[in-house]
Structures are given as C-alpha cells and as structure tokens.
N, C-alpha and C positions, 0 to 999 in steps of 0.2 A: 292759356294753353292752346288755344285755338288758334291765337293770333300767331304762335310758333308754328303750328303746321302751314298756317297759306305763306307764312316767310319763308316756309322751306321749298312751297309748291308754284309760288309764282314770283314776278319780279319783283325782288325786296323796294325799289324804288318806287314803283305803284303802289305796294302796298302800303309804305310811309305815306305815297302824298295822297291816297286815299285816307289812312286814320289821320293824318292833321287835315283837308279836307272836313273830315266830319267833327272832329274838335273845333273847330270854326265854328261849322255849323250849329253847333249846340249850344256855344259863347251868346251867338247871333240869337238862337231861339229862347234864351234866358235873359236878352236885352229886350226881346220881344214880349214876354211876358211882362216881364215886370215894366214895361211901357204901358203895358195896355191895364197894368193892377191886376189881373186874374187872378193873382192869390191862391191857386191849385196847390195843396201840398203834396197829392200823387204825381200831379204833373212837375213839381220840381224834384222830385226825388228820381223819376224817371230821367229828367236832363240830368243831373247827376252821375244816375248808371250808366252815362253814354258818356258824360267825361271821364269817369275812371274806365271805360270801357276802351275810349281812344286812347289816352295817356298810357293802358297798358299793352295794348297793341301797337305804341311808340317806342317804347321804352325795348319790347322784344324783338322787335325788327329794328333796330336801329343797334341793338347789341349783337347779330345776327350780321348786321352790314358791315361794322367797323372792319373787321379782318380785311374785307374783300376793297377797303379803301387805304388800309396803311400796311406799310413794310410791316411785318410779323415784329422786327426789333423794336417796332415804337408803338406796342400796343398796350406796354405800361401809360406811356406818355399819353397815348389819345385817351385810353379810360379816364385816368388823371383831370383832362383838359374837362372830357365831359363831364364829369361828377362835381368838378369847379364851379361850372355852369349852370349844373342844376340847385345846386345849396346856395349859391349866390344869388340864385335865382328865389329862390325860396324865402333867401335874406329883404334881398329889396324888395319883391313885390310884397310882400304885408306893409312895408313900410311905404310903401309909395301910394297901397292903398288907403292904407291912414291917412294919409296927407289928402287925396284926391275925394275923397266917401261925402267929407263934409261938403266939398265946394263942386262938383258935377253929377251927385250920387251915384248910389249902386249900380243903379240899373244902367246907367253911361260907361261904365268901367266894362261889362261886359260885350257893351259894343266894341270899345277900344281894345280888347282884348282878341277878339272876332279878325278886326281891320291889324292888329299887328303882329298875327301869325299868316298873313300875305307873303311877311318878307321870308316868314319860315318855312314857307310851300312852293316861295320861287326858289331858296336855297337848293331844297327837294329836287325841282324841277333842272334846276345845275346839275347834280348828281350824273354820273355813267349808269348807264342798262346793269341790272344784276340781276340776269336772270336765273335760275334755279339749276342747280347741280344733279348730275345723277346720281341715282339713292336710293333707299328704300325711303319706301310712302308712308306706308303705315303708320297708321295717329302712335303706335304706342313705339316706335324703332327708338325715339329720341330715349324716352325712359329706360326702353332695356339698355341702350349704349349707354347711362348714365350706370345702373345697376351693375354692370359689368365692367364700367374701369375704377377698379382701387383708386387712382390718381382722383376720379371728380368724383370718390366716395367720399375722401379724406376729407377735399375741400368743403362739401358740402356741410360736413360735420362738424367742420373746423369754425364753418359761417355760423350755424343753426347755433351752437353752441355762445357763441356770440351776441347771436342776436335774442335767443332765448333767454339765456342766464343772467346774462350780463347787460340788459337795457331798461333797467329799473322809471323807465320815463314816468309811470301811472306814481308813482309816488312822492314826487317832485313835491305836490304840492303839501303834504306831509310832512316833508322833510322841512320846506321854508317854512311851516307854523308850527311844529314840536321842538325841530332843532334849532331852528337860524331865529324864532321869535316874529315871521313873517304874521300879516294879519289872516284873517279865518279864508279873505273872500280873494286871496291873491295879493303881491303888493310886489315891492325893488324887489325883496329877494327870490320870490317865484322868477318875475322877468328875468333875474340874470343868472338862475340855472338853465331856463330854458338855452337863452342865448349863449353860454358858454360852452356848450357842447360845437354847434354848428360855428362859432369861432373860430375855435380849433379845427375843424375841416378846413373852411377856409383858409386858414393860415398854412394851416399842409398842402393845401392845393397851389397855395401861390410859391412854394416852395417845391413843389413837386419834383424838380430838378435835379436835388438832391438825392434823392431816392431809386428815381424811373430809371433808371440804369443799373440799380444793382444784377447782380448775375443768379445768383440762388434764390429765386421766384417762391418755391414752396417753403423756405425757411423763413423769408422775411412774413409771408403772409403769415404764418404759422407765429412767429415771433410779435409781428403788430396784436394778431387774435390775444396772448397770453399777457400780453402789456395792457391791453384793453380792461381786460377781466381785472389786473392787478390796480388800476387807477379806478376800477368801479370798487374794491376794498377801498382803497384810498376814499374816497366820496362817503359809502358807508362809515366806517371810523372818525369822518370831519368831527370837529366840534366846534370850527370856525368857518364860517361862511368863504372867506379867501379861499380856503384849503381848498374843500368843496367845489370852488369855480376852478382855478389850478388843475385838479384831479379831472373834472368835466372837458376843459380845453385838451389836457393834455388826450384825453381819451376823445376825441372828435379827433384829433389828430392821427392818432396811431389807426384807430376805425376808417378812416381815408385810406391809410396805405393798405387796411386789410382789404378796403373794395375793389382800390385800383388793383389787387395783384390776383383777387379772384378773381374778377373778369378777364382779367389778362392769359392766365390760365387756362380757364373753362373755354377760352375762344382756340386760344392756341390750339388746345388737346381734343377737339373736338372736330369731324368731317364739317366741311362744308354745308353738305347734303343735310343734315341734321342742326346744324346752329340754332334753328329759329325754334325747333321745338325744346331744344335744350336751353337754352334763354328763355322759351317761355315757361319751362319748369323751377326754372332759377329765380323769374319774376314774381314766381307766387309763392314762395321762398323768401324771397324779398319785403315781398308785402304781409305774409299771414306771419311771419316771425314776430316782429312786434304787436301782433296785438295777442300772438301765444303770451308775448311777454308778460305784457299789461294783466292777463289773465292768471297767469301763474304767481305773478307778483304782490297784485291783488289777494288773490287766494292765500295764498303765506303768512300777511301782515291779519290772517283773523288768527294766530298761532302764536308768532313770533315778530318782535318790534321791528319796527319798519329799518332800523339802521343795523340790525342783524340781518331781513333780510337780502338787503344792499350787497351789504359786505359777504354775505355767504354765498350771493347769486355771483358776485366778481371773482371770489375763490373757486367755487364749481365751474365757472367760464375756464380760468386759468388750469386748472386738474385735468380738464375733458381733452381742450389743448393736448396739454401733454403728452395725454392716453393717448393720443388720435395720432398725432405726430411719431410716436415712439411704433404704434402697431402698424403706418402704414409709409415705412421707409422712402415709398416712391415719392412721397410731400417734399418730405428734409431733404433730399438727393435732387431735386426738382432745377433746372437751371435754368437758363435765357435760352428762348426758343431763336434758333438761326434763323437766316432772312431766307424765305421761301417755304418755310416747315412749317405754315398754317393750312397749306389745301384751299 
C-alpha cells in the first residue's frame, strides 16, 4: 500500500529503480551471509521481508507505469506480455536452480541473482521521466475512488471470488495420495498438479494474440472468472489423474485471460494521479487471496471431503460470477478502452 502512494507522489521510474536497486541489494546481502556461515535465522527472515518488500513495491509501480508507456488499445497485450514473463519466470528459475544448487551452491545463486538484475536496473534506467500527476494526496483518495466506482467494485469481486473459492492449491497434496494413489510424502502425481496449472498460463500467454484484441473487456474477464470456477468442478469430480491435469491446464489458462483483462481495466478506468495506490490495493489482493484461500480450504476439509470441497469451491467461484456480473451491468457492457482514454 505504501509503495502505491510514493508511485503516485514521485517519479514512478525512480521509484522502480529504487525498489530493484534494493532487491539487489538484499540478493547480495544473502550471498553475503551465507558466505560468511552466519547461520542467523532473524537475520534471514529479515532479508526476506525486504525481498517481498521490494518485489511488492515492483509489482505496484510497474502496474502504475504501464499505461503511461503504451497506447491504452494495447494494454491487454502488455499485461499479457508481462504476466508471460513472470510464470515463465517462475517456470525456469526453480528449474535452473535445480540444476545449478548441486554444482556452484546456494549461496552462489544469490550472488548471480544480485549481478543479473543489473541488466533489469539499466532497462529501468532506459525508461522516460514519469513524473507524478496532479491529484489528490491523501493515503486513503486511492480506496475511496476504488469504493465509489461500481466498475472496479465488480471487478474486484469478480478477482476475490476467484481467487478465494476457486484456488484449492493447499489440497493438492491430498488429492495426489487419497485420489490419484500419489505417495504420503509427494511423488509424479503431486509434481504434475503443481505444473499443470502454470502450463496452462503459459500456453495462454504464448497465445495471447488470440485474445488481446477482443472488444468486450468486462465480459471476457467475467466469462474467463466463471470457466475457472467451472474447470476447478471439473478437478474436484476427477477420478483420473489425466482429467485432473486437463481441468488444471485448462483453468491456468482461462486465469491468464482473467488477469490480463483485470489489469487492463483497473488501469484503463482509473486517474493517473491515483494508479499506484490502486495497484497497490490490487497487490494485496493479489497476494493475501490465496492464502485466504489455503485457509478457508483447509478449514472445510475438517467438515467435508477434500473433493467436495474442490468441487463446491469451483461452483461457488462460478455462482458469485454470475451474481456479480448480473448486479453490476457496468462489467458485461464494459468495452475496449480508445487510444488516448487512459489519462
């Protein structure tokens, strides 16, 4: 939230290469330790809160900037581009760290880590001046302008509901050893629910093209959310492990178009003067949904079987949809934003 207000009060581009700056720095000061053995476990948990602390003052200034770097008609496509970047990102580096752990260790990785966001802090340093718009200041202007347009009520409702209901991740590993036969302590079948979901993103992201063009912005997002919830039924009901990956890819995929066209939205529909705090209300949204999820999902399976609660969390995703979409017409009616009609 914080990191939304100085994106709205100073220049968005200092303030990116400020937080990756200090994401560096933290890379470097966790190669440092574990150089020297220190072994602190306050001290690593603190590097820690300063990497999710930069990562999310990344993530809101940079969702904050996009507008003010592309035509308004290709803000599907850029979300798109980015969201590629970071699941593929997501993809190879575990696996590259796999490969790399045995033969230079850990503690080497985070050096390399340190020296190859260099090239991400001169890209930065490429960037145009973005200075700060006029506006109101006030830490709370972003929420109340969020509270007050039905349009980015809807959508929020439409995300929450999604990512609430319908992100059954915490059970995964239940499901590969009650359903699929997987062993106690993980095995193929865990690994390939995980990976099936983020497959699917992928595949939609390299396909993006297809999509980033449609005209009806709050239908499609609206339609992605209700197919999501309906392939997390699909998943609940498996009783073959195929199905199950099928239902996972296919719902990584539709969950892609439902992000590229949130952001696409909530940037469109929102003042300039305000983006960063509205992105940075969006990011915590972002991030505290799923682990509502994990909690509420959790909580359910001491009640009712884990493949009820799947399948009832995907129904209730798809129901909420509905509701939401039906009571707040401005969604379904929602179209492609013209070139110049982002502010």
């Amino acid at each position: 939230m914080w990191a939304g207000g100085l994106a709205d009060a100073r220049d968005r581009r200092t303030v990116l290469l400020a937080a990756h700056c200090g994401l560096g720095a933290t890379y470097a000061a966790l190669w440092v330790q574990a150089a020297l053995g220190v072994g602190s476990v306050p001290l690593l948990m603190v590097l820690v809160a300063c990497q999710s602390l930069a990562l999310g003052a990344i993530m809101t200034t940079m969702g904050a900037a996009v507008p003010r770097l592309v035509p308004a008609e290709l803000l599907p496509a850029a979300n798109s581009l980015g969201s590629l970047t970071r699941y593929a990102g997501s993809i190879i580096g575990p696996v590259l760290a796999g490969v790399l752990i045995p033969v230079v260790g850990l503690g080497t990785l985070y050096l390399l880590d340190a020296v190859a966001l260099l090239a991400v802090v001169w890209a930065v340093v490429r960037l145009p001046p973005l200075p700060p718009r006029p506006g109101p200041r006030a830490g709370t202007a972003g929420l109340r302008h969020l509270a007050g347009s039905r349009l980015l009520v809807a959508v929020l409702l439409v995300d929450l509901a999604a990512m609430v209901f319908g992100m059954p991740v915490a059970l995964f590993p239940e499901l590969a050893w009650h359903t699929f036969g997987g062993p106690v302590g993980g095995g193929l079948e865990l690994g390939l629910l995980y990976a099936a979901y983020p497959a699917g993103v992928v595949a939609a992201g390299l396909l993006s093209g297809t999509f980033t063009r449609a005209r009806r912005h709050g239908a499609v997002m609206a339609g992605a959310a209700a197919a999501w919830g309906l392939t997390v039924v699909v998943l609940g009901l498996a009783g073959w492990l195929w199905l199950a990956l099928v239902a996972l890819v296919a719902g990584g995929a539709v969950n892609f178009v439902l992000s590229t066209f949130r952001n696409a939205i909530t940037q469109a529909h929102t003042p300039d003067a305000l983006r960063g705090r509205i992105q940075g209300s969006l990011t915590v949204v972002l991030f505290g949904g799923p682990h509502l999820a994990n909690l509420l999902h959790g909580a359910a399976t001491t009640v009712l079987d884990h493949r009820a609660v799947i399948w009832a969390g995907g129904l209730l995703t798809t129901v909420t949809v509905a509701a939401v979409t039906w009571a707040f017409p401005e969604l379904r009616r929602l179209g492609a934003v013209a070139a110049g009609d982002t502010g």
